[in-house]
mmCIF entry with sequence, helices, sheets and N, C-alpha, C, O atoms, coordinates in Angstrom:
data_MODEL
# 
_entry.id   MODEL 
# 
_entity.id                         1 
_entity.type                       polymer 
_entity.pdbx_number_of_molecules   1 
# 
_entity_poly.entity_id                      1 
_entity_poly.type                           'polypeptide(L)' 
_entity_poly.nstd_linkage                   no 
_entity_poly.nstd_monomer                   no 
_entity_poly.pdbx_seq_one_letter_code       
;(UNK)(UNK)(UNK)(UNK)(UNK)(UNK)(UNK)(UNK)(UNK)(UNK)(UNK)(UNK)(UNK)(UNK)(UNK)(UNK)
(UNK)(UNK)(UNK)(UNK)(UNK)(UNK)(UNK)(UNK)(UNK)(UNK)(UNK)(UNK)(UNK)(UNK)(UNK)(UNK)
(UNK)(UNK)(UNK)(UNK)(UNK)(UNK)(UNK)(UNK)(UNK)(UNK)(UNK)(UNK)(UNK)(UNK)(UNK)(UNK)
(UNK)
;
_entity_poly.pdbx_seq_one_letter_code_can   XXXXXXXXXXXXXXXXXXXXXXXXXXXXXXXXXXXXXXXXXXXXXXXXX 
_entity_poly.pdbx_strand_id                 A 
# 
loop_
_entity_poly_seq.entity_id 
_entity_poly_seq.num 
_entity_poly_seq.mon_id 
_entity_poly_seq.hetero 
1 1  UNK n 
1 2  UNK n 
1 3  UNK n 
1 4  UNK n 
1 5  UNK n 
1 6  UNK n 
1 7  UNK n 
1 8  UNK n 
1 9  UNK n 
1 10 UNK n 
1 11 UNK n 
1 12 UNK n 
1 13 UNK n 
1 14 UNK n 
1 15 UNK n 
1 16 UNK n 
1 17 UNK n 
1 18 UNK n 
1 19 UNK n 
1 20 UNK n 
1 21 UNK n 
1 22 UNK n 
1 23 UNK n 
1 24 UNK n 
1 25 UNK n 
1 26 UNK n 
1 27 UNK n 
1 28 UNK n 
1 29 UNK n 
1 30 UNK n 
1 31 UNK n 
1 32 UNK n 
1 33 UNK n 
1 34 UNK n 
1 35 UNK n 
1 36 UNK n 
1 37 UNK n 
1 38 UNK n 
1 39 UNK n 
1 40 UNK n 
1 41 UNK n 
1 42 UNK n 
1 43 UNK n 
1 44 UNK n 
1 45 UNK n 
1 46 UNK n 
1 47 UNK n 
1 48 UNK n 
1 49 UNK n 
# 
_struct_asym.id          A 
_struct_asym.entity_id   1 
# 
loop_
_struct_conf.conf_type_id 
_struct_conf.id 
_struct_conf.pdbx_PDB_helix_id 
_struct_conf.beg_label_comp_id 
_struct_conf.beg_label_asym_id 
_struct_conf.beg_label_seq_id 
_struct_conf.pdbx_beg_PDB_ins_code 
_struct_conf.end_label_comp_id 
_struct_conf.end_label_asym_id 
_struct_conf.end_label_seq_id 
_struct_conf.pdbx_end_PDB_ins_code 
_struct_conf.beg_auth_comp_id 
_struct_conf.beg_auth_asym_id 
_struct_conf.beg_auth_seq_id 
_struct_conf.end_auth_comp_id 
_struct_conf.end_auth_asym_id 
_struct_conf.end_auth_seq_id 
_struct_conf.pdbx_PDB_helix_class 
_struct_conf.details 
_struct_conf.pdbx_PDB_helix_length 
HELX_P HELX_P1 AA1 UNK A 2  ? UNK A 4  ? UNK A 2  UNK A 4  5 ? 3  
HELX_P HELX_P2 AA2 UNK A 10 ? UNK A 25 ? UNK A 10 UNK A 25 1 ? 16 
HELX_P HELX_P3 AA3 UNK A 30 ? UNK A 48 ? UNK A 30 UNK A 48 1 ? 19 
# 
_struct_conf_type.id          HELX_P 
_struct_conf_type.criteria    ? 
_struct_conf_type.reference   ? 
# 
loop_
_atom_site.group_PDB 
_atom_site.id 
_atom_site.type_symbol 
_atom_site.label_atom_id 
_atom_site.label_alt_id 
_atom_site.label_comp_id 
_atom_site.label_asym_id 
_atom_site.label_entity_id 
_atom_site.label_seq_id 
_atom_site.pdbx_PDB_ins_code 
_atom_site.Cartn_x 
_atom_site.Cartn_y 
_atom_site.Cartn_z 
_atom_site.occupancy 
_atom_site.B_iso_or_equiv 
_atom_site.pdbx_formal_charge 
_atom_site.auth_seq_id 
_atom_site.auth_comp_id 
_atom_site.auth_asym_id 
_atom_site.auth_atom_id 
_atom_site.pdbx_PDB_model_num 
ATOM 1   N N  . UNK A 1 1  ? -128.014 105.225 -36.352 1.00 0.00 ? 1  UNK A N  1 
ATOM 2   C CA . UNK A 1 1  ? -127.088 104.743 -37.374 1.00 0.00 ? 1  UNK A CA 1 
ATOM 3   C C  . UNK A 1 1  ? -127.257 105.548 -38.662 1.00 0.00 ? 1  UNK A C  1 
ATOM 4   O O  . UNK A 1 1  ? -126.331 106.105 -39.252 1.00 0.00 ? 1  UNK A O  1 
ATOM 5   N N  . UNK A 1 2  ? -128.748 105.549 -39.094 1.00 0.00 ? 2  UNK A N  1 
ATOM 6   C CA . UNK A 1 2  ? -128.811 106.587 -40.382 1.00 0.00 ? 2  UNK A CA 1 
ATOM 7   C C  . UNK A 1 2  ? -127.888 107.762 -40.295 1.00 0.00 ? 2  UNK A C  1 
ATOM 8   O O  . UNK A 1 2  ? -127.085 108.042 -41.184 1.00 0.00 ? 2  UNK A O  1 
ATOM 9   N N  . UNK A 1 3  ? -128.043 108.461 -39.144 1.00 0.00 ? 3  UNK A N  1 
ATOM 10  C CA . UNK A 1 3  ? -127.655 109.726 -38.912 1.00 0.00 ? 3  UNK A CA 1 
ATOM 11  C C  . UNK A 1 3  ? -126.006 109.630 -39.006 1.00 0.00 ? 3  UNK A C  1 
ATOM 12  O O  . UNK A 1 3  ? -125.386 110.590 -39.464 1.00 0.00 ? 3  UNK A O  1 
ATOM 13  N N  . UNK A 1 4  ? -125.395 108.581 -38.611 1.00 0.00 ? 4  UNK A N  1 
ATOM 14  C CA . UNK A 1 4  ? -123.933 108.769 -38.347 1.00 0.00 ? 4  UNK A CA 1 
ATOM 15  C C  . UNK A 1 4  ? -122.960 108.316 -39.634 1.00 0.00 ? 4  UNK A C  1 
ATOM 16  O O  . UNK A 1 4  ? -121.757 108.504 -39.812 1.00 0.00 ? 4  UNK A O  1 
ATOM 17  N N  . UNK A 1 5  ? -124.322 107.403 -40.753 1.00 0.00 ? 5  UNK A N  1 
ATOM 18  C CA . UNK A 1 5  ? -123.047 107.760 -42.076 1.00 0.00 ? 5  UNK A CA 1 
ATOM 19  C C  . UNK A 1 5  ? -123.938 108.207 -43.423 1.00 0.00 ? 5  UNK A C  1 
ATOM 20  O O  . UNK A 1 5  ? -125.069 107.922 -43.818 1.00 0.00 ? 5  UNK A O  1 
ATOM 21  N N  . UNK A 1 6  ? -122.711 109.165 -43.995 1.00 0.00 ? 6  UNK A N  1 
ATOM 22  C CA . UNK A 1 6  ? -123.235 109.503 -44.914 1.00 0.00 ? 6  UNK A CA 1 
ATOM 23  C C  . UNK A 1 6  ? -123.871 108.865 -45.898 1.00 0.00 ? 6  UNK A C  1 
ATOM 24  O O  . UNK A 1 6  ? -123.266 107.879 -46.319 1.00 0.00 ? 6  UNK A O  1 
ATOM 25  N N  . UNK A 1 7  ? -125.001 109.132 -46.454 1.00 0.00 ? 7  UNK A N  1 
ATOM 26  C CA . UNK A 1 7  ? -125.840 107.950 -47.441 1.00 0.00 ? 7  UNK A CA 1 
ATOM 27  C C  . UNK A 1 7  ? -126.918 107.505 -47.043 1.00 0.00 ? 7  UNK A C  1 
ATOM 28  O O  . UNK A 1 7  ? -127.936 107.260 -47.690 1.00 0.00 ? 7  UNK A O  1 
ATOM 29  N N  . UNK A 1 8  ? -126.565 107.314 -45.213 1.00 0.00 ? 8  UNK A N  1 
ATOM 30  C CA . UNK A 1 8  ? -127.794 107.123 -44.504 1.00 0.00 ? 8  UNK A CA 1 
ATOM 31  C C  . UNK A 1 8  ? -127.708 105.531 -44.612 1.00 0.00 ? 8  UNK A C  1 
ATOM 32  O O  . UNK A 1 8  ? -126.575 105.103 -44.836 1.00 0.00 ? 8  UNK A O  1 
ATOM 33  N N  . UNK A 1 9  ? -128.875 104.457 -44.469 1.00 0.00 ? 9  UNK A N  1 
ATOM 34  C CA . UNK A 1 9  ? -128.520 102.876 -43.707 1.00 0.00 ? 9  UNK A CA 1 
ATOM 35  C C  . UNK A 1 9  ? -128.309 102.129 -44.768 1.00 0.00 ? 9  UNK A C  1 
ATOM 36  O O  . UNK A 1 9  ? -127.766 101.036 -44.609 1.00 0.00 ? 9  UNK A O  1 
ATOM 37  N N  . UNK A 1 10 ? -128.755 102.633 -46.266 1.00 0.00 ? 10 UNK A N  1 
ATOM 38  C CA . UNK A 1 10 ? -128.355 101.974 -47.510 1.00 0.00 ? 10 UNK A CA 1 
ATOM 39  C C  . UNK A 1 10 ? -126.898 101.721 -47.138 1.00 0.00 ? 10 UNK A C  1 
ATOM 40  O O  . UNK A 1 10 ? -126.688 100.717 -46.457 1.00 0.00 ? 10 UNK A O  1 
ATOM 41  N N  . UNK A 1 11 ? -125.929 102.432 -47.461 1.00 0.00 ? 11 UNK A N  1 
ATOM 42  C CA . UNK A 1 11 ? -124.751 102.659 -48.007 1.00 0.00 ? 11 UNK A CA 1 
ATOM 43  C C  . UNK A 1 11 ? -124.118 102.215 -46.710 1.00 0.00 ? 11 UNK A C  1 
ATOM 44  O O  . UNK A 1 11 ? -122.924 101.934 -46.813 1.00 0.00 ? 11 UNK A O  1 
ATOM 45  N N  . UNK A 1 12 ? -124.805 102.055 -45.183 1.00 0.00 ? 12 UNK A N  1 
ATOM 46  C CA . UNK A 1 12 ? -123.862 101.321 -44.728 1.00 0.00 ? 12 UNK A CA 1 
ATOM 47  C C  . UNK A 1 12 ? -124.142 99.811  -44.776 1.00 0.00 ? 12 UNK A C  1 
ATOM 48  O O  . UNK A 1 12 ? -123.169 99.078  -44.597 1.00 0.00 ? 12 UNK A O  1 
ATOM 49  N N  . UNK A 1 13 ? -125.362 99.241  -44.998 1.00 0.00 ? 13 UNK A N  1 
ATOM 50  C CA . UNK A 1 13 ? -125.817 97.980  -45.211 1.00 0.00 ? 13 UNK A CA 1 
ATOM 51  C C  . UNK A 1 13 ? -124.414 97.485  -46.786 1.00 0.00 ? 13 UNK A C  1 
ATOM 52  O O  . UNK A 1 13 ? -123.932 96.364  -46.947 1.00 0.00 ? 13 UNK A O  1 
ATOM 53  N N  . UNK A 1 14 ? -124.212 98.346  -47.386 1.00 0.00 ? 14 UNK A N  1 
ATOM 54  C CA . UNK A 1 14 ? -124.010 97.968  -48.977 1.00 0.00 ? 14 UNK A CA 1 
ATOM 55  C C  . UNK A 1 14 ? -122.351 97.805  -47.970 1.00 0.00 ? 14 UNK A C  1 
ATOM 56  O O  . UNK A 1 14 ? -122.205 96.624  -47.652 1.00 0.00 ? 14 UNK A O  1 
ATOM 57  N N  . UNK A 1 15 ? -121.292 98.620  -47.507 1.00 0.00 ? 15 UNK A N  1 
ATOM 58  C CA . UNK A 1 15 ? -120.046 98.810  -47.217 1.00 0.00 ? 15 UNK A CA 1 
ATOM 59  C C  . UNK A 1 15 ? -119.868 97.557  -46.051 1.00 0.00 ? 15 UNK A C  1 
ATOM 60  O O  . UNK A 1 15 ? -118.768 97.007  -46.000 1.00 0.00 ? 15 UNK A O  1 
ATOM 61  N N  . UNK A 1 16 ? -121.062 97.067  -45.025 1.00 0.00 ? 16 UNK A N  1 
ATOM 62  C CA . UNK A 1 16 ? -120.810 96.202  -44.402 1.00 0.00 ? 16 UNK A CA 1 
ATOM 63  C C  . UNK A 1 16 ? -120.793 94.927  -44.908 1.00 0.00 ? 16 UNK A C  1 
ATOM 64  O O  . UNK A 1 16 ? -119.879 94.115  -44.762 1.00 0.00 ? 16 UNK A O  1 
ATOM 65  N N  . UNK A 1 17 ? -121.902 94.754  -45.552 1.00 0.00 ? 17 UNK A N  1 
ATOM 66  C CA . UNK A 1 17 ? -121.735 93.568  -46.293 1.00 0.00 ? 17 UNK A CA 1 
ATOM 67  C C  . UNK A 1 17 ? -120.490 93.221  -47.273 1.00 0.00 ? 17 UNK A C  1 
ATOM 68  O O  . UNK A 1 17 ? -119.975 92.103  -47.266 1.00 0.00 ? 17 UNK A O  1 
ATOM 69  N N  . UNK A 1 18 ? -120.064 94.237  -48.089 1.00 0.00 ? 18 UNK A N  1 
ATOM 70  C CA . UNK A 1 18 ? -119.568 94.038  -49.256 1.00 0.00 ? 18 UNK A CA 1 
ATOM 71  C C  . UNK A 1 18 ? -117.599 93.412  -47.734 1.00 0.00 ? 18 UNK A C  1 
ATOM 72  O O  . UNK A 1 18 ? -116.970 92.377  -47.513 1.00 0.00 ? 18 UNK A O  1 
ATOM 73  N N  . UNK A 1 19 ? -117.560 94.652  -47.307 1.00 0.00 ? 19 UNK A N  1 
ATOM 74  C CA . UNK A 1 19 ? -116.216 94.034  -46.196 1.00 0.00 ? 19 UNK A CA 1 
ATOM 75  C C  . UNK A 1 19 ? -116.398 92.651  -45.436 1.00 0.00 ? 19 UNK A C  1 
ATOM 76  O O  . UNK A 1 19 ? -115.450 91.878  -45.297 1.00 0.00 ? 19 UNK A O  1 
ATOM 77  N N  . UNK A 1 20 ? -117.754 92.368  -44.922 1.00 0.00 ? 20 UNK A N  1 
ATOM 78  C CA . UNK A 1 20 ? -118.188 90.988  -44.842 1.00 0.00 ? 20 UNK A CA 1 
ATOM 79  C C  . UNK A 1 20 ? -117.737 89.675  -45.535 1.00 0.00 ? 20 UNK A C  1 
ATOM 80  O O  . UNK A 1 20 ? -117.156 88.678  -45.107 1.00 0.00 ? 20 UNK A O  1 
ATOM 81  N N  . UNK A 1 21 ? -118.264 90.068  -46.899 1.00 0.00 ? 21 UNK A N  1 
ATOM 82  C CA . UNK A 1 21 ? -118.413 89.292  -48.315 1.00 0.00 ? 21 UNK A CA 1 
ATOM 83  C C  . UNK A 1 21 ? -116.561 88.610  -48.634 1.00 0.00 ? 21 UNK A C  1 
ATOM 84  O O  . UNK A 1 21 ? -116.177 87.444  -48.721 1.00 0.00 ? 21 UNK A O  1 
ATOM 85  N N  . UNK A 1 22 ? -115.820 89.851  -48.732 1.00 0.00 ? 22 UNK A N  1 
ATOM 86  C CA . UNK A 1 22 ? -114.406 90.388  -48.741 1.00 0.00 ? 22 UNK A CA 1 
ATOM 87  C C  . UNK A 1 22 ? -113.890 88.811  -47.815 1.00 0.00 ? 22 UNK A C  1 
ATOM 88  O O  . UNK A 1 22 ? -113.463 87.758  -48.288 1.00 0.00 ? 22 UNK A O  1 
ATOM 89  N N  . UNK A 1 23 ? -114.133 89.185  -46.423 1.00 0.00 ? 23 UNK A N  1 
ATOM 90  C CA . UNK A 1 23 ? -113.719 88.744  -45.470 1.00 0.00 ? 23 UNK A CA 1 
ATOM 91  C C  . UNK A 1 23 ? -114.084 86.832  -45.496 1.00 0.00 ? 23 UNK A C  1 
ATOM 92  O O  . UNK A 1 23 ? -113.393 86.009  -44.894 1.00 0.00 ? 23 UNK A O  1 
ATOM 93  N N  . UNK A 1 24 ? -115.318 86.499  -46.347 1.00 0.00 ? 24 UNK A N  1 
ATOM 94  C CA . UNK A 1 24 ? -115.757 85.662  -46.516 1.00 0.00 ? 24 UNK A CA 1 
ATOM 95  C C  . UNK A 1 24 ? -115.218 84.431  -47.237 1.00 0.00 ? 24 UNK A C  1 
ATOM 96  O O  . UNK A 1 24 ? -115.055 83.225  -47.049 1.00 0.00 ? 24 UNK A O  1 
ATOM 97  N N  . UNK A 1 25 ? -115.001 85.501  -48.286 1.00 0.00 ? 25 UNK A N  1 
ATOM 98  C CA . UNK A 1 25 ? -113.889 84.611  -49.792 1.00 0.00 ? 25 UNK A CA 1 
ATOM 99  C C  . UNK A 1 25 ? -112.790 84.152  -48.997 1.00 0.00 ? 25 UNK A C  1 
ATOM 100 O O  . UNK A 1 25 ? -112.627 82.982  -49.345 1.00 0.00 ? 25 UNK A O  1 
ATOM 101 N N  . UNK A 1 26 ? -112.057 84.404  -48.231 1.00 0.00 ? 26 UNK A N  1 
ATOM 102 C CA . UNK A 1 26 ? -110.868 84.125  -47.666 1.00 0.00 ? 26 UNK A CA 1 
ATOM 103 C C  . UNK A 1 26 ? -110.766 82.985  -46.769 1.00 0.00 ? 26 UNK A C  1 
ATOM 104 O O  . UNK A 1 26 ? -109.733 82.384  -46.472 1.00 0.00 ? 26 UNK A O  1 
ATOM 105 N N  . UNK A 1 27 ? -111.928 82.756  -46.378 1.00 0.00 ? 27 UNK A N  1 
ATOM 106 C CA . UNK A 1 27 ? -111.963 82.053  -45.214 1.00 0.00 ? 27 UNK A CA 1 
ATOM 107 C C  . UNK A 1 27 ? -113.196 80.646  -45.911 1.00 0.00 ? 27 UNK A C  1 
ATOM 108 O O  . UNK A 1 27 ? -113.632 80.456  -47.047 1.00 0.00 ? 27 UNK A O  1 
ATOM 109 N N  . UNK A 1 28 ? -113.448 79.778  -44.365 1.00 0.00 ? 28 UNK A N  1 
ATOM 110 C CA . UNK A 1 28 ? -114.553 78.822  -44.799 1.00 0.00 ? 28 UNK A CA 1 
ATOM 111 C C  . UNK A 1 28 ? -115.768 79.048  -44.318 1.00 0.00 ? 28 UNK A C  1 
ATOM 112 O O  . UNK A 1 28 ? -116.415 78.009  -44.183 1.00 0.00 ? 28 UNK A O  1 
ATOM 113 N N  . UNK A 1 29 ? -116.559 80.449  -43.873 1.00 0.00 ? 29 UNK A N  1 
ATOM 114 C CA . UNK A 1 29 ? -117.411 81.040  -43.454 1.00 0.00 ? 29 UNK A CA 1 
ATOM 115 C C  . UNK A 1 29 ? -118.313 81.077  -43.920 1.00 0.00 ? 29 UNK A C  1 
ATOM 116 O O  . UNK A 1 29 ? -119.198 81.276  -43.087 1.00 0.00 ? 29 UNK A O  1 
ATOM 117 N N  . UNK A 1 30 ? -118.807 80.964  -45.242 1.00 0.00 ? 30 UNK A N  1 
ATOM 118 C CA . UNK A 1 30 ? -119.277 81.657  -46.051 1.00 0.00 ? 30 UNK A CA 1 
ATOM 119 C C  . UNK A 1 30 ? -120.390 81.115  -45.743 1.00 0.00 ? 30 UNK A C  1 
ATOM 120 O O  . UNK A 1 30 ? -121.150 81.924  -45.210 1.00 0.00 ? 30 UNK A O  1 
ATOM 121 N N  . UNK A 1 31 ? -120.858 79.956  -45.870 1.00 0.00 ? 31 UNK A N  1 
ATOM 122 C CA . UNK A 1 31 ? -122.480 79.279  -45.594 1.00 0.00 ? 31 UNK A CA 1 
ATOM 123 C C  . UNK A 1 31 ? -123.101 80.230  -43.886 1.00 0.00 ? 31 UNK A C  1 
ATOM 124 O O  . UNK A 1 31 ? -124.147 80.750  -43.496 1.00 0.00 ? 31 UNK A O  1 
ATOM 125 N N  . UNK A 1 32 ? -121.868 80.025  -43.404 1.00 0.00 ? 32 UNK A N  1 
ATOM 126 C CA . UNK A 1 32 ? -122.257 80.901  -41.614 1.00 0.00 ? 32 UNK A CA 1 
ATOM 127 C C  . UNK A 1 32 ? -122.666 82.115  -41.615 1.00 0.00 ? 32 UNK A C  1 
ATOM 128 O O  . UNK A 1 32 ? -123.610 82.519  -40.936 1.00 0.00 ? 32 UNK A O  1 
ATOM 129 N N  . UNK A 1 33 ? -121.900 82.882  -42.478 1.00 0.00 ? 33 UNK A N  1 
ATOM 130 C CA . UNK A 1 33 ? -122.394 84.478  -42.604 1.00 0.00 ? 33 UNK A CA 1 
ATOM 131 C C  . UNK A 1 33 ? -123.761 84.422  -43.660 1.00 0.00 ? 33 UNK A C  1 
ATOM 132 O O  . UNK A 1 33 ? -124.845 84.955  -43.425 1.00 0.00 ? 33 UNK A O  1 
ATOM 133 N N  . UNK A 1 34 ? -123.575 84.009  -44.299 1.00 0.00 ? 34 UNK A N  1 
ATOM 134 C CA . UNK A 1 34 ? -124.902 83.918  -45.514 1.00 0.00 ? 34 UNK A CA 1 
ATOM 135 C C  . UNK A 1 34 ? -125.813 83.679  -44.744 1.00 0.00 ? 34 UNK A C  1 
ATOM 136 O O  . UNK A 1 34 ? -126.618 84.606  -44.838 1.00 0.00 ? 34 UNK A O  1 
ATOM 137 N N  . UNK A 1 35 ? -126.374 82.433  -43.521 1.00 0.00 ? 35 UNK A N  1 
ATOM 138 C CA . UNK A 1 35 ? -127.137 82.014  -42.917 1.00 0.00 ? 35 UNK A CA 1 
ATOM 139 C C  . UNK A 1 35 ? -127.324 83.099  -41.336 1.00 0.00 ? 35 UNK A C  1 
ATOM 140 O O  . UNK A 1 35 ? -128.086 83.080  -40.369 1.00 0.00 ? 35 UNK A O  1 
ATOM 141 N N  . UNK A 1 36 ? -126.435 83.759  -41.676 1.00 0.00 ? 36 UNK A N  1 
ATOM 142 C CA . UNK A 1 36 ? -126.256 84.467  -39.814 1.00 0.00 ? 36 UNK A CA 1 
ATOM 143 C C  . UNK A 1 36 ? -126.595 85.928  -40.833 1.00 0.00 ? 36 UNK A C  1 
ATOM 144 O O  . UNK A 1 36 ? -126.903 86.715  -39.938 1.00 0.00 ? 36 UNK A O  1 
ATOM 145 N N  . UNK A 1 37 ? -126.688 86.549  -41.853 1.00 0.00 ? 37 UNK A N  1 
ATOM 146 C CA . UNK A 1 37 ? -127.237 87.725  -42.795 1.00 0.00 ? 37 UNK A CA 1 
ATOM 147 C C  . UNK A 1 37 ? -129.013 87.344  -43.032 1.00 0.00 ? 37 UNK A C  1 
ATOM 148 O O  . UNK A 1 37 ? -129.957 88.131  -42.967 1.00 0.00 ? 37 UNK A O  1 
ATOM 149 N N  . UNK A 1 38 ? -129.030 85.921  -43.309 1.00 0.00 ? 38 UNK A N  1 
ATOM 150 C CA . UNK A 1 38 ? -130.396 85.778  -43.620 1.00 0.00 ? 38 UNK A CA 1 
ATOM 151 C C  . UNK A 1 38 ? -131.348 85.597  -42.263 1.00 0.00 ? 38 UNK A C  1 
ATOM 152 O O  . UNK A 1 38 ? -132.561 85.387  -42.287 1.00 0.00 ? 38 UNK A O  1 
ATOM 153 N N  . UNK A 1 39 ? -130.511 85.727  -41.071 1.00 0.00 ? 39 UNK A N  1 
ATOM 154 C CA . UNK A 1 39 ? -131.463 85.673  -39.692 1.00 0.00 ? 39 UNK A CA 1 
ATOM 155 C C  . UNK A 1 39 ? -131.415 87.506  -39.578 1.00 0.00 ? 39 UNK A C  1 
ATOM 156 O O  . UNK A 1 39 ? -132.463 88.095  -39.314 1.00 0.00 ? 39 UNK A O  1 
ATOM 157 N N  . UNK A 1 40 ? -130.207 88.234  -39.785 1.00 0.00 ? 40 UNK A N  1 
ATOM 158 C CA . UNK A 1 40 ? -130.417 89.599  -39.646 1.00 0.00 ? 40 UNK A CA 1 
ATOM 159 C C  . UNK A 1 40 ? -131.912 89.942  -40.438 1.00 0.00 ? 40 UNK A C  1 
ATOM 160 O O  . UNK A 1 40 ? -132.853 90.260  -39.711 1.00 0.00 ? 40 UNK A O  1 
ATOM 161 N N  . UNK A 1 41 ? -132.117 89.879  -41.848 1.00 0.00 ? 41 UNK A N  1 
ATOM 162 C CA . UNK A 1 41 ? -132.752 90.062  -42.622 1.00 0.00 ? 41 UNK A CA 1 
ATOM 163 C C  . UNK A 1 41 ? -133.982 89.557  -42.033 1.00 0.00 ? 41 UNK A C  1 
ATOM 164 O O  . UNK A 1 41 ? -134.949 90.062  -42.604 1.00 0.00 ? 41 UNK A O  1 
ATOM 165 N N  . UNK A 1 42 ? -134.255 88.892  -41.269 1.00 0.00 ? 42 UNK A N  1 
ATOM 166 C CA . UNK A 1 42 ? -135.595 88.261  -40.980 1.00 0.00 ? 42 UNK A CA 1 
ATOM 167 C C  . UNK A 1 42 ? -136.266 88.888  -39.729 1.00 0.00 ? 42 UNK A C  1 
ATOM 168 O O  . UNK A 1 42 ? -137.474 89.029  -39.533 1.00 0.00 ? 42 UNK A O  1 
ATOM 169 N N  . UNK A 1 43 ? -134.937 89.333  -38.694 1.00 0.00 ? 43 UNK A N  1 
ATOM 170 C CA . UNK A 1 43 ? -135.561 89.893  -37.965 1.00 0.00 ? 43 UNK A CA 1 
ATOM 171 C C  . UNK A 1 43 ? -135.852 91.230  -38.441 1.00 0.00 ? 43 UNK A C  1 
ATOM 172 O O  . UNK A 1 43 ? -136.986 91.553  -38.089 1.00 0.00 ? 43 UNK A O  1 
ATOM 173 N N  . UNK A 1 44 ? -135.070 92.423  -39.324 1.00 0.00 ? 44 UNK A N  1 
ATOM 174 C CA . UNK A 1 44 ? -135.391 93.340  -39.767 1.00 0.00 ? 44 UNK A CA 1 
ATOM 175 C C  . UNK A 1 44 ? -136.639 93.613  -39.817 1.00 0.00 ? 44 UNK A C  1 
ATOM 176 O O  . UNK A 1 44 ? -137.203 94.579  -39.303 1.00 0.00 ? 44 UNK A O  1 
ATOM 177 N N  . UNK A 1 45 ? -137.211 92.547  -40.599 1.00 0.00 ? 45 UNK A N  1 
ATOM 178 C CA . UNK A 1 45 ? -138.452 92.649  -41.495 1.00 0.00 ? 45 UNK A CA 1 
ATOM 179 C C  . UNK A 1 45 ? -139.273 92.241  -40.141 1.00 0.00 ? 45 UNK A C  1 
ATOM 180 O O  . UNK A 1 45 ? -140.136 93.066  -39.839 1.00 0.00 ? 45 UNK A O  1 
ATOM 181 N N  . UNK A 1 46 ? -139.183 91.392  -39.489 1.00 0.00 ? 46 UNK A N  1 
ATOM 182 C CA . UNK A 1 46 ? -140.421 91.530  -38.111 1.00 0.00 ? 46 UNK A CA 1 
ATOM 183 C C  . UNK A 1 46 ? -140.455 92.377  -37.283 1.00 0.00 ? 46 UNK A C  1 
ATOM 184 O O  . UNK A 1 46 ? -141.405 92.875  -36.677 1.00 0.00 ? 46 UNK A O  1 
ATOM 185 N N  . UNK A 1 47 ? -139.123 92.602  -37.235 1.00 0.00 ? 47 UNK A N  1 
ATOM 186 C CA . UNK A 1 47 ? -139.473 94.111  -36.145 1.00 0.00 ? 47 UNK A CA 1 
ATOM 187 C C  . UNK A 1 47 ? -140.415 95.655  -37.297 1.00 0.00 ? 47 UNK A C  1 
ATOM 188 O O  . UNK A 1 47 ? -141.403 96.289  -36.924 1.00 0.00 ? 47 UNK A O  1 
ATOM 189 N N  . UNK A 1 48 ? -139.803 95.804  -38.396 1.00 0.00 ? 48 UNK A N  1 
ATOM 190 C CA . UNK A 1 48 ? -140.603 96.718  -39.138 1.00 0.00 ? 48 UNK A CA 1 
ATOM 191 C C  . UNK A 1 48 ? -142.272 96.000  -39.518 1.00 0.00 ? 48 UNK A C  1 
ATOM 192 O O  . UNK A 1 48 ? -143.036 96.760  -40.114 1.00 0.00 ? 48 UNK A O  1 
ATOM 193 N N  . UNK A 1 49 ? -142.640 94.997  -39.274 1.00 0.00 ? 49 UNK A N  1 
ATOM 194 C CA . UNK A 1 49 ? -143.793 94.712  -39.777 1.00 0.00 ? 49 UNK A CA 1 
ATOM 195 C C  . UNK A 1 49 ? -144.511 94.576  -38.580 1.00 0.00 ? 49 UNK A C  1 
ATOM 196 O O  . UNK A 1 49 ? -145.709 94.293  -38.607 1.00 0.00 ? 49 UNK A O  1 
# 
């Protein structure tokens, strides 16, 4: 994934979320994705630790 966008995994973490976020306001999702981002985030961090 680094390799395939420019910026590398920052800038696609920042463009997914932010179209996420976008997609969020619109709808009644928002507690689901917030809570389904904070399980991404958790496994991140156990698989790197």
């Amino acid at each position: 994934m680094r390799d395939l966008v420019p910026g590398g995994y920052l800038l696609a973490h920042i463009v997914f979320w932010t179209v996420v976020s976008l997609v969020a306001v619109g709808t009644n999702a928002v507690a689901i994705i917030l809570s389904f981002g904070l399980g991404i985030l958790a496994l991140e961090s156990l698989k790197k630790g």
